[in-house]
MARRO-600754 format. One record per atom (N, C-alpha, C, O, CB): residue in three letters; x, y, z. Coordinates in steps of 0.1 Angstrom, whole numbers, plus 5000, padded with zeros to 4 digits. Each point is the difference from the previous one (the first is absolute). Glycine has a CB too. Example, Ala and Ser with C-alpha at 12.3 -4.5 7.8 and 13.67 -1.06 7.14 Angstrom:
ala513249435078ala499150125000ala500950125000ala501050005007ala497149885005ser501550234981ser500950115000ser499250115008ser500550115001ser500749834977
END
This chain:
unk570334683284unk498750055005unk498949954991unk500149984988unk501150235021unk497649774998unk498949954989unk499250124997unk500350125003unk499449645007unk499450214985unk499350084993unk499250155013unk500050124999unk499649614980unk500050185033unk499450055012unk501150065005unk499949985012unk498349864993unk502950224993unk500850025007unk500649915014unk500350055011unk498850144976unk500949735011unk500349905015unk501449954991unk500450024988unk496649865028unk503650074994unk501549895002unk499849884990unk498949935000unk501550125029unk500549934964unk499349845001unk500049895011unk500750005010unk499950044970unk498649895017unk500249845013unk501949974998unk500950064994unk495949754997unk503350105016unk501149935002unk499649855004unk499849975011unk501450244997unk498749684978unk499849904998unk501949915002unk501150024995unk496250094989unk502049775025unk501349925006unk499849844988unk499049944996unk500850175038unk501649874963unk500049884995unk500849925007unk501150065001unk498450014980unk500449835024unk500949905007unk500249914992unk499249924996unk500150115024unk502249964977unk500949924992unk500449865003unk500649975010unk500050224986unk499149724994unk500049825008unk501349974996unk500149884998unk497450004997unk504250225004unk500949934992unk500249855000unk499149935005unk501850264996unk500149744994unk500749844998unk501250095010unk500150125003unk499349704965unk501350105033unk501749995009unk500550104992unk500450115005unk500249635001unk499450214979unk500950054992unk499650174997unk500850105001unk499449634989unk498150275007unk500050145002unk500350115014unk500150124998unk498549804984unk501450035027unk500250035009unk501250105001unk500150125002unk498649695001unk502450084994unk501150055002unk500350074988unk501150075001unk499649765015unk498450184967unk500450114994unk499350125009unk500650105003unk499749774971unk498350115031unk500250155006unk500750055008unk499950135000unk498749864997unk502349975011unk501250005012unk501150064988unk500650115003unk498749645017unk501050204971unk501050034991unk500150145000unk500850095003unk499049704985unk498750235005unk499850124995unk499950155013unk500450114997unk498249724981unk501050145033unk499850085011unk501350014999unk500650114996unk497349835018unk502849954989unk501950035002unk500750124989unk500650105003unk499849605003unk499250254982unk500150124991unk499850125004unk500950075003unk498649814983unk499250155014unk498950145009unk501450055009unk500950084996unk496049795010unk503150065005unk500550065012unk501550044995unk500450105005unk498049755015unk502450084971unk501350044996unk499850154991unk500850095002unk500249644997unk497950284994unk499550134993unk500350115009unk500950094998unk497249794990unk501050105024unk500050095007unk501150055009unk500050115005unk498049824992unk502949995005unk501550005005unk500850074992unk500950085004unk499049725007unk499950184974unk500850074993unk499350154994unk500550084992unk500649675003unk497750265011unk499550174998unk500050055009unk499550124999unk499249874988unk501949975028unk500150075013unk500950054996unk499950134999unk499349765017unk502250034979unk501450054998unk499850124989unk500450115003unk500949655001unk498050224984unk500350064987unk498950145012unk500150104993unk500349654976unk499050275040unk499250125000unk501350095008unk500350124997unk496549765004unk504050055010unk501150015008unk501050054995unk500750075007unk498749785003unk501150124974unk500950074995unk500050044991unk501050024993unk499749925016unk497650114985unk499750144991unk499450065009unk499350094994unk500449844983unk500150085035unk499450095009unk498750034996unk499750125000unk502249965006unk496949794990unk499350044998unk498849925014unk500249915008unk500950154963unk497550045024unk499349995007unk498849884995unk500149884996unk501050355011unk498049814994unk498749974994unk499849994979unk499149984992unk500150185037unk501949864970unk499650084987unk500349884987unk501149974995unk499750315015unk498049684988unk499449894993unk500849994984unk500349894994unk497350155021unk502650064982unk500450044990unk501449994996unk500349974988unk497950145017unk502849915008unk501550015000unk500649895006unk501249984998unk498750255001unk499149675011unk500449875002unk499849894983unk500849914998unk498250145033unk500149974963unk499949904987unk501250044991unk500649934992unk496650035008unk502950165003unk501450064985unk501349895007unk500549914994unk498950474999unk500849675025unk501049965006unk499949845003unk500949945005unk499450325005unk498949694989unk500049875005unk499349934988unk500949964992unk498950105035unk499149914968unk499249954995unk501249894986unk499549914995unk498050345015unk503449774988unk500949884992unk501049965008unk500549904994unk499250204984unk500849925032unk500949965007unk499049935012unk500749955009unk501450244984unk496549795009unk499149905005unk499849864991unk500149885001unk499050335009unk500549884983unk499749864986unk501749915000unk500049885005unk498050324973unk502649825020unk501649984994unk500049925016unk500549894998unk500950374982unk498349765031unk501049935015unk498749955002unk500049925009unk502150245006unk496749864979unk498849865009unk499449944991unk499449905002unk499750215018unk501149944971unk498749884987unk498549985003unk499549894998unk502549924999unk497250305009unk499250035000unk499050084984unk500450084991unk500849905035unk497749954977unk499150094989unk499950134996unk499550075009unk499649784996unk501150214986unk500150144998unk498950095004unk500250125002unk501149814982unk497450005018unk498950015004unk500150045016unk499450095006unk499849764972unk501450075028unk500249985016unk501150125004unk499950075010unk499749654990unk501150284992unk500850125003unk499650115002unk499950045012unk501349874979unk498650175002unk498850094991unk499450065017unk500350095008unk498749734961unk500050075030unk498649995012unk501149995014unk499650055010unk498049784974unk503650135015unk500449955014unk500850115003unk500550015011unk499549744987unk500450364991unk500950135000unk499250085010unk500350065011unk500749954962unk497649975020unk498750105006unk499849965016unk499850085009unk498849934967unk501449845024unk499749975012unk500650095012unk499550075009unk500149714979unk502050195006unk501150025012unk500150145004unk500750045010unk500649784983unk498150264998unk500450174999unk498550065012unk500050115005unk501449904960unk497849885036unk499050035011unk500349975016unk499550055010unk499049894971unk502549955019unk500649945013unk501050115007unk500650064991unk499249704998unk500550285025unk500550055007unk501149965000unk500249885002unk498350175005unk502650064990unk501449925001unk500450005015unk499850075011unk501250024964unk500049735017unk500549995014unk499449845004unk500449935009unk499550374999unk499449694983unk499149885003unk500549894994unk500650024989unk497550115012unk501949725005unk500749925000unk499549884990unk499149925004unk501550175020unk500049904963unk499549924988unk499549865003unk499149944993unk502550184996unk499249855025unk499749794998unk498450015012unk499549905005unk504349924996unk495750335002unk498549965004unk499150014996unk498949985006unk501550045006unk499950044970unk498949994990unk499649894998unk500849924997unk499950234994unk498049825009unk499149854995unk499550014989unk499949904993unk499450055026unk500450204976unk499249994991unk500450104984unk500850095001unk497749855022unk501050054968unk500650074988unk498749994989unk499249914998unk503750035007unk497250244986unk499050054997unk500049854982unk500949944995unk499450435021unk498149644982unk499749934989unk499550114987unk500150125004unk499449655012unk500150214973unk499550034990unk499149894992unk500149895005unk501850264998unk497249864985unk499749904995unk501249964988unk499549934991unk497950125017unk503649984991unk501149974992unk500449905008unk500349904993unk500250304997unk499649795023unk501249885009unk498549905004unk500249884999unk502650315016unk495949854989unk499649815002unk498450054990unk499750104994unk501549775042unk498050004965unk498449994996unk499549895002unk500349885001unk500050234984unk498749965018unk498949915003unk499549884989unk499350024990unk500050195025unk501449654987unk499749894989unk498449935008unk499949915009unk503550024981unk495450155003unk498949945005unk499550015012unk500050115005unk500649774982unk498950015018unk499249975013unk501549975005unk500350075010unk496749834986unk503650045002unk501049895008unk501150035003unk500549925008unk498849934983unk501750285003unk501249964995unk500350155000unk499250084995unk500749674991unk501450305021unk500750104995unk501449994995unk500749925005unk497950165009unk501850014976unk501250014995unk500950085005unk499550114998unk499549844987unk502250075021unk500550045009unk501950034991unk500749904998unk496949965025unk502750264974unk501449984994unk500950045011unk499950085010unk499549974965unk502049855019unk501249945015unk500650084988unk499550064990unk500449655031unk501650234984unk501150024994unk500149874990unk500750024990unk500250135031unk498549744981unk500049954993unk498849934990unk499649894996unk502350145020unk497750124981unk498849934990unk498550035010unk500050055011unk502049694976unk497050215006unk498850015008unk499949885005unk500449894997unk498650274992unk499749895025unk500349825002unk498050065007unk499550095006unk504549745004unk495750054982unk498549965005unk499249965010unk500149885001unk500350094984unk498850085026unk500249965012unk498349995002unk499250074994unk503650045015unk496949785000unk498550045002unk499550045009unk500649965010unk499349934981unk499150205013unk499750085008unk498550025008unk499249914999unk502750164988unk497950025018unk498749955009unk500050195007unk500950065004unk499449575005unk498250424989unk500150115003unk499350045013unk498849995000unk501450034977unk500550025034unk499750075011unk499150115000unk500150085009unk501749854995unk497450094986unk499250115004unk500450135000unk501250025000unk498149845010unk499950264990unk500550155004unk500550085012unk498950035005unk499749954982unk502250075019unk499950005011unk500850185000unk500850055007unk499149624999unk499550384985unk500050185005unk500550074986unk500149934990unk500850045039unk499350134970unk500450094988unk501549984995unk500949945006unk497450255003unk501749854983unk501249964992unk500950135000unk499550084993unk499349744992unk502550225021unk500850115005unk501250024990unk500750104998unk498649865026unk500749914972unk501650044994unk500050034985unk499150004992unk501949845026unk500650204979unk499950094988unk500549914986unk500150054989unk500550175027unk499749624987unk500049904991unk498449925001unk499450015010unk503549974992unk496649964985unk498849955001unk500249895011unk498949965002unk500350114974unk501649875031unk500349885000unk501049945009unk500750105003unk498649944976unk501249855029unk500350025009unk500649875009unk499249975008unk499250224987unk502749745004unk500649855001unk500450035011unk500850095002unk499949814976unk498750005034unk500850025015unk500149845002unk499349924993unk499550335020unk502149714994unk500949885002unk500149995019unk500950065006unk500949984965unk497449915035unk500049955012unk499649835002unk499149934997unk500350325008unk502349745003unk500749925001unk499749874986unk500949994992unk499250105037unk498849844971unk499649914989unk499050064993unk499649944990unk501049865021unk498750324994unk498950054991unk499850114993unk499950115006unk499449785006unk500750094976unk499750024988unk498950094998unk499149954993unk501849845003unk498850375009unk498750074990unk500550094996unk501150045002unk497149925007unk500750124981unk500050054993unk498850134997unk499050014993unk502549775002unk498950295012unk498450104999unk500350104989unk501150044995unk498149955031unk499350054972unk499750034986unk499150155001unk499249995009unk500649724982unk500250385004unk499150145000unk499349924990unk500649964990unk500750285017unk497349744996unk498950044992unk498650085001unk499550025012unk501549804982unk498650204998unk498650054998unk499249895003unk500649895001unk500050284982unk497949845019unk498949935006unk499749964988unk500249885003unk498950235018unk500649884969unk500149974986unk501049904993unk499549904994unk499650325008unk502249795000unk501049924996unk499649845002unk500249914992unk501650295015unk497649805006unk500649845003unk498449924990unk499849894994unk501950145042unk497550094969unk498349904992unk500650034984unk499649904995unk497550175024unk503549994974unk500450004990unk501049874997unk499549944991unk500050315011unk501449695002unk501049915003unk499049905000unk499949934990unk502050185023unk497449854996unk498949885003unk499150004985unk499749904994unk499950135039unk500150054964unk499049974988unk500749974992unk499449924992unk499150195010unk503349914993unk500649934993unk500549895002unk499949924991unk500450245005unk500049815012unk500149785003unk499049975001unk499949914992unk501750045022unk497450064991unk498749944998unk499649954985unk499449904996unk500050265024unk501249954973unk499749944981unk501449905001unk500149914991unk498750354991unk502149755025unk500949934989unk500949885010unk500849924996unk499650344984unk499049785035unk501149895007unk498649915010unk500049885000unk503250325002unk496049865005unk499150005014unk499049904987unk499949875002unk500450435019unk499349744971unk498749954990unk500549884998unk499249915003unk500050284985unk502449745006unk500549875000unk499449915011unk499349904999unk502850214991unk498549965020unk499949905009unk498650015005unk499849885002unk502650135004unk496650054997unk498950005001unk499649934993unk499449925008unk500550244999unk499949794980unk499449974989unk499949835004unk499149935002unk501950294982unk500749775015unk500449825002unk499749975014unk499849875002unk502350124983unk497750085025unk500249965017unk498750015006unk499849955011unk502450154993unk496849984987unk498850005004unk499149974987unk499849884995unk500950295026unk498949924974unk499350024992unk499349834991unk498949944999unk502650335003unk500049714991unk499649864994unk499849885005unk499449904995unk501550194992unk499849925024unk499649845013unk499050045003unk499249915001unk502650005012unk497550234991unk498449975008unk498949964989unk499149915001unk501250305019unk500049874969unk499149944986unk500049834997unk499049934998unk501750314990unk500549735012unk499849854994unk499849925007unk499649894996unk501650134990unk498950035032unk499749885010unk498150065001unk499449935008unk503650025010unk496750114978unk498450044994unk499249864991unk498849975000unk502350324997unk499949664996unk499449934993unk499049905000unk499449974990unk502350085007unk498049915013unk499149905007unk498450085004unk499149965007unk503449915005unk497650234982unk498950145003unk499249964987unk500649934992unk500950305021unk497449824985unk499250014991unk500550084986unk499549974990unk499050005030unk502050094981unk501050114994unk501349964998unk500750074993unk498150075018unk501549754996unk502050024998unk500750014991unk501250025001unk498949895012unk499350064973unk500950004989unk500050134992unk500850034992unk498949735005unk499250325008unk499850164996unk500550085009unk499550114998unk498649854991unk502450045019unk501450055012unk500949954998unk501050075000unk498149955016unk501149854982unk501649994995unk500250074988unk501050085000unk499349705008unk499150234980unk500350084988unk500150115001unk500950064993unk498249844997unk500250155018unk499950175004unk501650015007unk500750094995unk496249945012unk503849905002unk500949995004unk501649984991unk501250015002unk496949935013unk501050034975unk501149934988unk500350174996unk501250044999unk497649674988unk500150355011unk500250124990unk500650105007unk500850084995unk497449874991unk501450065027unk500850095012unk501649944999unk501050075000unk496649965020unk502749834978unk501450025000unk500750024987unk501250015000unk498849875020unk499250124968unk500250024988unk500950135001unk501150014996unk496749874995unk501050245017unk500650124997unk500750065003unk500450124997unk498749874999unk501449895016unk501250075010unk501249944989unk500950084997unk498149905033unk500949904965unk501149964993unk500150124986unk501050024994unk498749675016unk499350384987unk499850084986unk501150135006unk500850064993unk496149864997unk502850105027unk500650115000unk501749985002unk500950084998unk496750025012unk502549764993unk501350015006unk500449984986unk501050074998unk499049845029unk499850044964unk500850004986unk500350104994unk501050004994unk498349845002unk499850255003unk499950205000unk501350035006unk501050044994unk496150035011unk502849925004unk501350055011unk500949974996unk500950094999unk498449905018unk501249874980unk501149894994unk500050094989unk500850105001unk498849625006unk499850274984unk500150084986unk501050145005unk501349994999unk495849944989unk502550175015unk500250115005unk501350015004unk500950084995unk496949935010unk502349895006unk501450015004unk501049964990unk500950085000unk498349895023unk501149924967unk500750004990unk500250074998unk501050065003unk498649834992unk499550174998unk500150124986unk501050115006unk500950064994unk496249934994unk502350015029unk500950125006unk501349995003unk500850105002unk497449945007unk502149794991unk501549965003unk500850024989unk501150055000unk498249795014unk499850114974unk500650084982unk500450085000unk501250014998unk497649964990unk500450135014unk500250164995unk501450045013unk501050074997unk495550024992unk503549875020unk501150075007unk501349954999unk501050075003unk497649995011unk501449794981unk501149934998unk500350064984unk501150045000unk498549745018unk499850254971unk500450084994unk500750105002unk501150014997unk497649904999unk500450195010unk500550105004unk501150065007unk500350125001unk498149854995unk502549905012unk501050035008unk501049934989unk501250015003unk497649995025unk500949924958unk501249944994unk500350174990unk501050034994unk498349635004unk499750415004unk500450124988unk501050085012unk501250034999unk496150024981unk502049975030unk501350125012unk500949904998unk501050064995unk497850085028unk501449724978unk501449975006unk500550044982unk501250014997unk498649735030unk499550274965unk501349964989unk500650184997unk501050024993unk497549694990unk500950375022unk500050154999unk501250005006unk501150034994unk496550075006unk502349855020unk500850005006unk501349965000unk500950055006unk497549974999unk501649864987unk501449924992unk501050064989unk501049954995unk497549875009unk500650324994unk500350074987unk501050105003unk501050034995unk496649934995unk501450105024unk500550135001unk501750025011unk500150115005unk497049944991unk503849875005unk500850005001unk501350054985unk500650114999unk498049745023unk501450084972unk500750064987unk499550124995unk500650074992unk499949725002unk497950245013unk499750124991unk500750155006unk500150114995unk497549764996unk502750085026unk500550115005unk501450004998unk500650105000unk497649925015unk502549834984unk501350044997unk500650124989unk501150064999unk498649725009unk499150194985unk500550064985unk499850135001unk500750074993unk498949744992unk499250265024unk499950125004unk500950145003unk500150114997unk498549715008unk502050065006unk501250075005unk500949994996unk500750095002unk498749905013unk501449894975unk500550044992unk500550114986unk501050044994unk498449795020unk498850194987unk500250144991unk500050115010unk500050114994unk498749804983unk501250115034unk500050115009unk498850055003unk499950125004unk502049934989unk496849865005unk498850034998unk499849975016unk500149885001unk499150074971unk500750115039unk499949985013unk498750025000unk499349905003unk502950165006unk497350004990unk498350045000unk499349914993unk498850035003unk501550204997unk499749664990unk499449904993unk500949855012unk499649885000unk500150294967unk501049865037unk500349885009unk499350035014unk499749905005unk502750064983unk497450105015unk498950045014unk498850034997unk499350055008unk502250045004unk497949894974unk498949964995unk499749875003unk499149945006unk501350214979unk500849815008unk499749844998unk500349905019unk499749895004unk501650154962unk499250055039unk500149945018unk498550035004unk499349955009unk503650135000unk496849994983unk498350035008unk499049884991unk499049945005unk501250374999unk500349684986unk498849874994unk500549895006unk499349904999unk500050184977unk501849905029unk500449875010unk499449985007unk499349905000unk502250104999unk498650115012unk499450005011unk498449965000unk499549935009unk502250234996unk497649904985unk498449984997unk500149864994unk499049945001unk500050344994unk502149644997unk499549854994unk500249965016unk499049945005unk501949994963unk499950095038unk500449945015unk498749915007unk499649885002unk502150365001unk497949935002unk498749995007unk499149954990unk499249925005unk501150275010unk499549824973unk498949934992unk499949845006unk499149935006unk501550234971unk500749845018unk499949824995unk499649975020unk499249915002unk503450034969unk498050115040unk499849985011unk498849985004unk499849905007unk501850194993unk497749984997unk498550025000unk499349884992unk499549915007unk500750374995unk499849714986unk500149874996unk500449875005unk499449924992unk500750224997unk500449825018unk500749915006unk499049945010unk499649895001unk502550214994unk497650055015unk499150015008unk498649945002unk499449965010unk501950194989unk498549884982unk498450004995unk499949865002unk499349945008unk500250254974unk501649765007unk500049864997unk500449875008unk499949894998unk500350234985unk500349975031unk499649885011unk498349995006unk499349905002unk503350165006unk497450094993unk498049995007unk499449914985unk499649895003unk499850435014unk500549704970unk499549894992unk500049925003unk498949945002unk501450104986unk501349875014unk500349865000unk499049965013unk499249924998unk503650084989unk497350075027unk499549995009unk498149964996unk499549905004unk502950285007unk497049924981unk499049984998unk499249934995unk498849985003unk501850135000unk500549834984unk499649864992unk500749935004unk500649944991unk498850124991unk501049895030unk499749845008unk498550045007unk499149925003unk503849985004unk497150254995unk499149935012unk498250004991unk499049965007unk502850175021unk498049934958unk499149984989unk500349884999unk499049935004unk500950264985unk501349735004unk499949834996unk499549935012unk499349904997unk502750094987unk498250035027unk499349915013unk498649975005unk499449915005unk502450155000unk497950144990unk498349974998unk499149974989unk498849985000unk501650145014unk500449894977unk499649884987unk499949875000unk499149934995unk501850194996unk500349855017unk499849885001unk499149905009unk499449894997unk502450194995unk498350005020unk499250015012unk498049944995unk499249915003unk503150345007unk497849864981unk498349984994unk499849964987unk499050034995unk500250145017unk501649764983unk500249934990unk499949895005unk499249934995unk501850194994unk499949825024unk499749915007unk498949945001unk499549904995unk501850185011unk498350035004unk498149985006unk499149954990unk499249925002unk500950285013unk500249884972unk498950044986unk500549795001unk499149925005unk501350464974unk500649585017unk499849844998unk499449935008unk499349914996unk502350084994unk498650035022unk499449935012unk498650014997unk499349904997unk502550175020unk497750054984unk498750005001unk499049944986unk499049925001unk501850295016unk499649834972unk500249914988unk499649884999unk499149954993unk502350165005unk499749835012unk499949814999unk498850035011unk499049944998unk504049894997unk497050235013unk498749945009unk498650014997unk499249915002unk502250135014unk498450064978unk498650044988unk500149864992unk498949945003unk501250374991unk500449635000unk500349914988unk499649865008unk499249914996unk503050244991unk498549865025unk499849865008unk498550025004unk499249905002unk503650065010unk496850154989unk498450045002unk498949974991unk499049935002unk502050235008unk499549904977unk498949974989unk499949834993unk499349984990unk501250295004unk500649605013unk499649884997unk499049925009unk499850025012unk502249994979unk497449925001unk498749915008unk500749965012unk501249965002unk497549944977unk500250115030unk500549995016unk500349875000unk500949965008unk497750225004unk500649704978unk500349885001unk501449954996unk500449895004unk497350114992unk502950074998unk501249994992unk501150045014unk500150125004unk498949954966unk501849825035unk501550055008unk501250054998unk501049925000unk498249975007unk500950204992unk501050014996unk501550075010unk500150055011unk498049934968unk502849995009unk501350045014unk499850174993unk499850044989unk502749695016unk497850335011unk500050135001unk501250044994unk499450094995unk499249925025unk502650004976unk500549984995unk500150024980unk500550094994unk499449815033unk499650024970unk499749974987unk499850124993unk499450105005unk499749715001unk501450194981unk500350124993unk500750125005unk500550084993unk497649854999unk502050075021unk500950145005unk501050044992unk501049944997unk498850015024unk499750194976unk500950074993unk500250014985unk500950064995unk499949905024unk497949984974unk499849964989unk499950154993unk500150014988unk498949735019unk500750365002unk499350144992unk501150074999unk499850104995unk497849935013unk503549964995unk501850075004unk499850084984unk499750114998unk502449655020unk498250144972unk500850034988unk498650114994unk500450084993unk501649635001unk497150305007unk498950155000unk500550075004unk500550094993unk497749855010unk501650055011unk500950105012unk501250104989unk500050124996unk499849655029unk500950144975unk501450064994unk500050084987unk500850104997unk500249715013unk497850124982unk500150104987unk499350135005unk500450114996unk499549704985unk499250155027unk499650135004unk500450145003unk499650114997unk499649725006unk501950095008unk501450085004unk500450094991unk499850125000unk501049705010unk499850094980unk501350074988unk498750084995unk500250124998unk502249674992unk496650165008unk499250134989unk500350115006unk500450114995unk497549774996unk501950105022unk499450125011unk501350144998unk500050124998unk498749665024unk502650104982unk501450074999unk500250094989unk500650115000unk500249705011unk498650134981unk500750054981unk499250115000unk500350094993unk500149684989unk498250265028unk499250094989unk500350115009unk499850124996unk498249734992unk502550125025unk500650135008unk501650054996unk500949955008unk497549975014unk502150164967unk501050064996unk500350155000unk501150054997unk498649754993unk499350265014unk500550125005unk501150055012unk500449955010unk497450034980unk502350155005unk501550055008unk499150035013unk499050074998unk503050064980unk498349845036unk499450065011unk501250065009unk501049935003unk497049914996unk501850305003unk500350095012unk500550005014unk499249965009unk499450074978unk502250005016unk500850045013unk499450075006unk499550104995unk502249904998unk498149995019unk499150145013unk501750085002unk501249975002unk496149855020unk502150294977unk501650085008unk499050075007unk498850024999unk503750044983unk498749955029unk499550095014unk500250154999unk500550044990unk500249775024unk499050284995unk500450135001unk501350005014unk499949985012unk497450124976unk503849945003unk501350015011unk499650145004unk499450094994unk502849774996unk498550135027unk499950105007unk501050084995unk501049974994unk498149935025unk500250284982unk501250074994unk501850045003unk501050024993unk496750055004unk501949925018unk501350005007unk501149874996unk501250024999unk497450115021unk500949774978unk500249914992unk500850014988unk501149955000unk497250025010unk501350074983unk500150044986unk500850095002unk501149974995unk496849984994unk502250145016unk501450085002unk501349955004unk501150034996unk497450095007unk500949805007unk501549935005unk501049924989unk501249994999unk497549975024unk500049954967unk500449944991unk500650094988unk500949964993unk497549875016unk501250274990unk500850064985unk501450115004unk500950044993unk496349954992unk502650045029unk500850015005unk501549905001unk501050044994unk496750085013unk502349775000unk500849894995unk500149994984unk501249984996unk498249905026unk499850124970unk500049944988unk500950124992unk500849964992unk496849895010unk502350275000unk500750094993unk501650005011unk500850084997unk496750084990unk502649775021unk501449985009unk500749884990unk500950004992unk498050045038unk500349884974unk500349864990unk500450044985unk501249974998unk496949875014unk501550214979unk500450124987unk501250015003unk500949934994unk497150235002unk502149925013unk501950104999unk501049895003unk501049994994unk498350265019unk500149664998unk501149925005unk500549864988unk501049934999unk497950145030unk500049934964unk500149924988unk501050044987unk500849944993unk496750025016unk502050154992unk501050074989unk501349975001unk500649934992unk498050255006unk502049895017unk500650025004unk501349905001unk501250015000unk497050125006unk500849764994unk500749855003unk500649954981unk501149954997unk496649965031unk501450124964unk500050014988unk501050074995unk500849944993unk497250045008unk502250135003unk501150124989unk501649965007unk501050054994unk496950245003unk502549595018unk500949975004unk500549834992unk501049945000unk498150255023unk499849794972unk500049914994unk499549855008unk500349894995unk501550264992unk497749865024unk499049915006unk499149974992unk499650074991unk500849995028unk499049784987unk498549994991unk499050075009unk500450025012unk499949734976unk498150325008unk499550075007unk498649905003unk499250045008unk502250194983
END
């Protein structure tokens, strides 16, 4: 709900997949629809109804375990199915609930979209608003026949918020090189043209100033989490002998301690994983607009240069190109070295029903862990 009390919009994205993504989203629906085959049964013989609560205890690991779906999808797809009328027939579902955990918005161009196998990057193109937003996931993957959308609950605010962020860091690139510095330097022949090309010079100066900011940033951010996931994994590598030895002294209560800090390096390092794909994702697409106006910045460079020689003098257009690179570059590394600060993660707010379902399973996962433990299984 927004602030005015109204609905949100229901914003459409139309998905450009490759072949290949294609058929991971086909994969993944196939998953979906086996989900739901195996929670018709599991509701059929706990005699349950609607009850959100006693389908995730009864189903929610024996889903995961038979489809290899995201834990995230499960979760949301438990909820989904517990709204559907029984009786209803799995292979005419098209569509299955999202979160911002399973896709994102990469920019103007590009969404991120998680399969079964991994994320996969797709480019997209937005349809517009086309009525309030009803449902009880933010989010929303429908699959007709070859097409690909994706509608979105937002607020009237969200999307001009979104646009003012690519505009600094993806829209401004290309503006800069595609317009901006060709209409200035084909100016030249003006009374003025070498004081518009400069002016031009420094407009792409500061796009290149910002995109190295960003470059900076995202490192430091790729640091600190790759760090941070070598300390969980080495905790996590640990805590196997520490529960053996637990229960060897009969300490059962310090061994289901220790199944619970599993579970939390689990999801840590998971979440992690997660981050450090959207990074990697981010810094290609920061190095391209670096490069992008780094580019331009030489182009335009040599053509000022080919400008300020006597008109008498011919020369090849050509000549010197690229002579200002090795500046360029120190410039770079200074820029890199002097951004070393640790930068921040956005976390979202999970829905509460949510969060129940999850600690719900998680204290399931506990017992069955132990359990598996005190028989002498690994857990």
């Amino acid at each position: 709900m927004t602030r005015s009390g109204t609905l949100p919009s229901r914003l459409t994205y139309r998905l450009l997949p490759e072949p290949d993504d294609l058929a991971a989203v086909f994969a993944l629906l196939a998953a979906y629809r086996r989900m739901l085959v195996l929670l018709e049964e599991i509701r059929r013989e706990q005699g349950l109804r609607a009850n959100v609560v006693a389908l995730i205890e009864h189903g929610y690991q024996r889903v995961r375990d038979e489809t290899g779906l995201p834990a995230r999808l499960v979760t949301l797809g438990i909820r989904d199915f517990a709204q559907r009328a029984a009786g209803f027939d799995p292979e005419t579902v098209t569509s299955m609930p999202l979160d911002d955990k399973l896709f994102s918005v990469k920019g103007a161009s590009e969404i991120a979209l998680t399969t079964m196998n991994g994320r996969r990057t797709m480019p997209y193109r937005v349809e517009g608003y086309d009525g309030p937003w009803r449902e009880l996931s933010s989010a929303r993957l429908t699959i007709a026949g070859d097409a690909l959308t994706i509608q979105v609950g937002v607020s009237v605010t969200a999307p001009q918020e979104e646009t003012r962020m690519t505009e600094n860091i993806l829209t401004r690139v290309g503006r800069i090189i595609g317009g901006l510095s060709n209409a200035a330097l084909e100016a030249v022949e003006d009374r003025n043209g070498l004081a518009v090309a400069e002016q031009a010079l420094r407009e792409i100066d500061a796009v290149i100033h910002e995109a190295r900011l960003d470059l900076g940033k995202i490192k430091a951010e790729e640091h600190r989490l790759s760090a941070r996931r070598g300390q969980l994994d080495g905790e996590l590598r640990a805590l196997p002998e520490k529960l053996s030895l637990a229960l060897s002294n009969g300490r059962e209560d310090l061994a289901r301690a220790g199944i619970a800090r599993q579970l939390d390096l689990e999801s840590q390092i998971e979440a992690i994983d997660s981050s450090l794909a959207d990074v990697a994702e981010r810094h290609g697409a920061a190095t391209k607009a670096m490069q992008a106006a780094t580019a331009a910045r030489r182009d335009a460079e040599h053509r000022i240069a080919l400008l300020r020689k006597p008109p008498a003098k011919a020369a090849d257009p050509l000549d010197g190109y690229g002579s200002e690179e090795a500046t360029r570059t120190r410039q770079l590394e200074q820029s890199l070295r002097a951004i070393d600060r640790v930068t921040g993660t956005a976390s979202s707010v999970a829905d509460p029903s949510v969060e129940e379902l999850d600690r719900l399973h998680r204290d399931d996962t506990i017992e069955r862990r132990l359990a598996a433990l005190k028989q002498g299984r690994p857990s």
